[in-house]
N, C-alpha and C positions, 0 to 999 in steps of 0.2 A: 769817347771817340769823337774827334771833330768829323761835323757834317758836310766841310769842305776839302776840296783836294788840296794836299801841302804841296803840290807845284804848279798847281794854278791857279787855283783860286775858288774854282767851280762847285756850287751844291752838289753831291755826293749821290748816286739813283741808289735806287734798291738793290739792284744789279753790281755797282760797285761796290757793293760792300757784304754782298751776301758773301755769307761763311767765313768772313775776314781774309779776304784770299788777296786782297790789294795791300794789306795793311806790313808797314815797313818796319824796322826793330826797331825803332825811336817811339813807337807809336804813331806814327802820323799814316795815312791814308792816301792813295792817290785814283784817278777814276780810271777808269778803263781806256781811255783818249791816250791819256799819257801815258799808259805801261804799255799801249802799242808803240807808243812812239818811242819814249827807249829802250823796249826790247829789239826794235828792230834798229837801234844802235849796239847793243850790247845782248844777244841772246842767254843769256846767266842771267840778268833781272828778270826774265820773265821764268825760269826755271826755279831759282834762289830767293826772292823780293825780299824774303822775311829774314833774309841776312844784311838789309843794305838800308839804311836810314838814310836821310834826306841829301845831307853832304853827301852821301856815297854818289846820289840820283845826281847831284848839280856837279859834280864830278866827270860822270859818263858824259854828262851835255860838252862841260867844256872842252874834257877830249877829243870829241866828233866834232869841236866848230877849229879846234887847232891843226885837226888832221885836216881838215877842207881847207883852211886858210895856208896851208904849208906848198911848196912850191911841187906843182902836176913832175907826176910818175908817167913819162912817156908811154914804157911800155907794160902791161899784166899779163901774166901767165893765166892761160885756159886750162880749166881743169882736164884732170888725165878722163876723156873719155873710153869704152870699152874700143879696142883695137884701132885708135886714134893718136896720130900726136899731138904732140902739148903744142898750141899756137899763143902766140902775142897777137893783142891787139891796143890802141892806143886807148888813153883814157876819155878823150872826146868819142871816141867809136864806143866805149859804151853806156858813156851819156845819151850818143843820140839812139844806142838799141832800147835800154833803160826807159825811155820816153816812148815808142815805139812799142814795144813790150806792155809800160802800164796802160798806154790808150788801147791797146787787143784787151787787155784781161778785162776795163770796165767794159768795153761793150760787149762780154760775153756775160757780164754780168758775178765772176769768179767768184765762187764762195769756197774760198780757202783758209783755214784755221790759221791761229796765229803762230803755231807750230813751226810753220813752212816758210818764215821768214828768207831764213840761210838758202833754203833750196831755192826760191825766188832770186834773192842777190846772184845766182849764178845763171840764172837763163841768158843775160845780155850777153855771157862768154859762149853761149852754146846757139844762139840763135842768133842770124843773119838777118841783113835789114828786105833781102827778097823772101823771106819765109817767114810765114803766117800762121798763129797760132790758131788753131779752130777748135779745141776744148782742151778744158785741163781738171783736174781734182783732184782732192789728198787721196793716197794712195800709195804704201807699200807693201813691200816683197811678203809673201805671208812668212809667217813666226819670226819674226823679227821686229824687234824696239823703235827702231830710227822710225821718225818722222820721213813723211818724202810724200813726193807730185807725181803726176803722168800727166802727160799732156800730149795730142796730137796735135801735130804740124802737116804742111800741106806736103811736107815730102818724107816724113815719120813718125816713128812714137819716142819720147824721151820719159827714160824714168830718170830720177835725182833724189838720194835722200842722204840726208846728213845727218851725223848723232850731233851731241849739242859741245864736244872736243873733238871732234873729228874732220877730216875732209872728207866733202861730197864724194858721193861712190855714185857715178853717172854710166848709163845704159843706153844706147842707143840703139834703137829699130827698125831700119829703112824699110819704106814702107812694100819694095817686091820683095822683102823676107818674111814678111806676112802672109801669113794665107789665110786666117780668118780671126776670128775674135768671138767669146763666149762669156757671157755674163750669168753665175750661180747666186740665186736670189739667198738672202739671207737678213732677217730679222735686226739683228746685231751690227754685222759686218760681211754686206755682200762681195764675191768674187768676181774681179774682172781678168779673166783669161786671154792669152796671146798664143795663137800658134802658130808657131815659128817652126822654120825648115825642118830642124831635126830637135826640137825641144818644146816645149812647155812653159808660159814662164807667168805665174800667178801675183795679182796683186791683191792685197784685201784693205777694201775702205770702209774704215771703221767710225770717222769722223761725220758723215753726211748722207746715208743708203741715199738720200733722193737725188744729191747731186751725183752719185756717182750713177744710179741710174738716168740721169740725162747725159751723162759724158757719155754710158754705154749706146745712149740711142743718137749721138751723133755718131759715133766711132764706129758704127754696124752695120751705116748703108755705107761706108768708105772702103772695107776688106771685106764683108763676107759675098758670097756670090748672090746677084741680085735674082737669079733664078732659084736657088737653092732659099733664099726668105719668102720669097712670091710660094714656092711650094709649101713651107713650113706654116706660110700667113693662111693659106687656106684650107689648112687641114684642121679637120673637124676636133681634134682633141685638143689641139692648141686653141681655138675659137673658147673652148671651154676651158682651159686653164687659163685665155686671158680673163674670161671675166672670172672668176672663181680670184684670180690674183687685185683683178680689180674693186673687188669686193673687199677685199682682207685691205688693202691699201686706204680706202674711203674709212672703213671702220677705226684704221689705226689712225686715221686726219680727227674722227670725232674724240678718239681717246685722248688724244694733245689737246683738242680744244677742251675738253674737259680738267686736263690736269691747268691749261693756263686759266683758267676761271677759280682754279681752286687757289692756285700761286697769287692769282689780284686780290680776294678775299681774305687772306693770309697777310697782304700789303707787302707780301715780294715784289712783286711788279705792281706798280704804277699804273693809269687808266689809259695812259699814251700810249704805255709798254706792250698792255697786255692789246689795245687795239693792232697794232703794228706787228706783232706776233700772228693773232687773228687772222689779221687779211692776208698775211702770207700761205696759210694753211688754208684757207678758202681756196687762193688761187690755183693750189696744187689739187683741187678735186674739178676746177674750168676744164 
């Protein structure tokens, strides 16, 4: 196996190549930089890889520089939101949400799987340039396959998820159909709860518990009643289930930093890899 990427050039990390999970049917290899980058031209390379050899990759590129280069599509249809209709909007309106959109997501700092590509490409159609995105994280409908996001906005919640031949199946939440929000801790794949007027409506994020418990703690002082957590914050059994949960949390930070010591040892990761690892799981017990 070559130790550089066939479409870049680049030395190959431990991380690219653990489990041969980048490697294409020609045999050649690409690193992780590059199969973000044309999966999120083409979301079948990052499902499929091991059906596509290197022409197939220089391929998807040229396609996506021919489609840019071809003469602008005035108008796109907006996806069908729940009891919404379908809007146009022009193709500079969603270059400048697009730009808009990605300068929110880094300063919330997004950790979003590469999954969620497709459901990303459709926020510029769903979000406005006066509304502001204030958390988001993977997250779907429970018992169900599709990948998909939640994210609050300053005036709702949007869920979005999309199988990998489908179209988006988009939810919208305004935020006075809210009445509060409930978060069920889980090991695996915590629940984030919505209750809504006369339903229920459950997501489970299975990709992140930590990001999705800080999307819960931004999302919690916005809908639930601030009297009704001032009660809940100072009662005596919750005092003790938070730390008892605080406890089980620090424990589960040392058991990661112990398996990434064993991954460096092993020459999974790299000394770079395993620091940069490290100091993120520190910061999560600050």
């Amino acid at each position: 196996m070559s130790n550089t990427c066939s479409l870049c050039g680049t030395a190959l990390t431990s991380m690219d190549t653990l489990l041969g999970e980048n490697k294409l049917s020609d045999g050649g290899v690409i690193c992780n930089k590059c199969l973000d980058k044309i999966s999120y031209i083409n979301q079948e390379v990052l499902y499929n890889l091991h059906q596509f050899n290197l022409d197939d990759i220089h391929k998807v590129i040229q396609n996506k520089k021919t489609e840019e280069s071809s003469p602008a599509i005035r108008q796109e249809n907006l996806p069908m939101t729940k009891e919404e209709e379908p809007q146009n909007i022009s193709k500079e309106v969603y270059k400048r949400r697009k730009q808009k959109i990605k300068s929110e997501l880094e300063k919330l700092n997004a950790n979003l799987s590469v999954f969620t590509k497709g459901e990303v490409k459709e926020l510029p159609y769903l979000i406005s340039e006066d509304e502001k995105i204030l958390a988001i994280t993977d997250a779907q409908f429970v018992n169900t396959l599709a990948a998909g996001i939640l994210l609050a906005t300053s005036k709702r919640m949007i869920s979005i998820s999309k199988a990998m031949f489908g179209a988006a199946k988009i939810n919208d939440y305004p935020n006075e159909t809210i009445k509060s929000v409930s978060f069920l801790t889980d090991q695996r794949s915590p629940i984030i709860k919505l209750h809504l007027d006369e339903r229920l409506v459950e997501f489970e994020c299975f990709m992140d518990k930590e990001d999705a418990e800080a999307f819960y703690g931004i999302i919690r002082p916005i809908y639930n009643n601030p009297v009704q957590q001032s009660q809940e914050q100072a009662s005596p059994v919750n005092v003790v289930t938070n730390t008892v949960a605080n406890s089980i949390f620090s424990l589960d930070i040392l058991e990661q930093l112990e398996k990434l010591g064993k991954l460096r040892e092993s020459g999974i990761l790299t000394d770079t890899e395993f620091t940069e690892q490290k100091r993120k799981l520190l910061e999560q017990l600050k």
